[in-house]
C-alpha positions in Angstrom: 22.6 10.7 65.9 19.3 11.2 67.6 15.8 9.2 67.5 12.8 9.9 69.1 12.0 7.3 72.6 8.7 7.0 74.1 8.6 7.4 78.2 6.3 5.5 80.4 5.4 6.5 83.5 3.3 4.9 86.0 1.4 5.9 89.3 0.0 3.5 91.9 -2.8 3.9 94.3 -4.7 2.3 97.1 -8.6 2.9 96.6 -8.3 6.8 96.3 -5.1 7.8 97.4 -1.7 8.0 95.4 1.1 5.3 96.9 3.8 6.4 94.2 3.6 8.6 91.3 5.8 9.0 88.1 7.3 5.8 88.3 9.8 3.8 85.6 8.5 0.5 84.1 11.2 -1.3 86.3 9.9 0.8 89.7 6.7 0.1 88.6 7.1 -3.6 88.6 9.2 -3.9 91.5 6.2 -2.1 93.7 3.6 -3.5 91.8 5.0 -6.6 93.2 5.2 -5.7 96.9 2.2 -4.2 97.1 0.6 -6.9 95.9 2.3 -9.3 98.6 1.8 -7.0 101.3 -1.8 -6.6 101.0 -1.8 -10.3 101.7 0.7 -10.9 104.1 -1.3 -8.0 106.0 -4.7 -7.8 107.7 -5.6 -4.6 107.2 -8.9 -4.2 105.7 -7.9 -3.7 102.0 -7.5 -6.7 99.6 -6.4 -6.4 96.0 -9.3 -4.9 94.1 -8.2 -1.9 96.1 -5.0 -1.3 94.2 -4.9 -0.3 90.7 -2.8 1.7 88.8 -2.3 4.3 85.5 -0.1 4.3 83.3 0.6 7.8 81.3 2.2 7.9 77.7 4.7 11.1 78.0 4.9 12.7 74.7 8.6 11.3 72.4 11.4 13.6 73.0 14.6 13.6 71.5 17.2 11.7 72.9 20.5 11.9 72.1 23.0 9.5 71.6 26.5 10.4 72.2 29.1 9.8 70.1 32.0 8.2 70.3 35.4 10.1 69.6 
């Protein structure tokens, strides 16, 4: 049996420059997360507005489910 599964994929950046790229919901989050706490445990001339982020809808492929025997 096989169904079609959308993928999510994120990249993260600080003002023009990629941090991480092609990352899973849960890597996202976990980074997201850091970064976020970093920028203000740190004094180092960026703030939060600097961060942002994109997230990129892969097309569905097939994913197949194995069976069991």
């Amino acid at each position: 049996m096989s169904k079609k599964v959308d993928t999510m994929i994120y990249h993260i950046y600080l003002k023009d420059k990629c941090l991480y790229h092609s990352l899973s919901e849960e890597s996202f989050q976990d980074h997201w997360e850091m970064l976020c706490n970093m920028i203000d445990l740190l004094n180092n001339g960026y703030n939060k507005e600097d961060l942002s982020y994109t997230a990129v809808n892969l097309p569905k492929k097939e994913e197949v489910c194995s069976s069991s025997y």
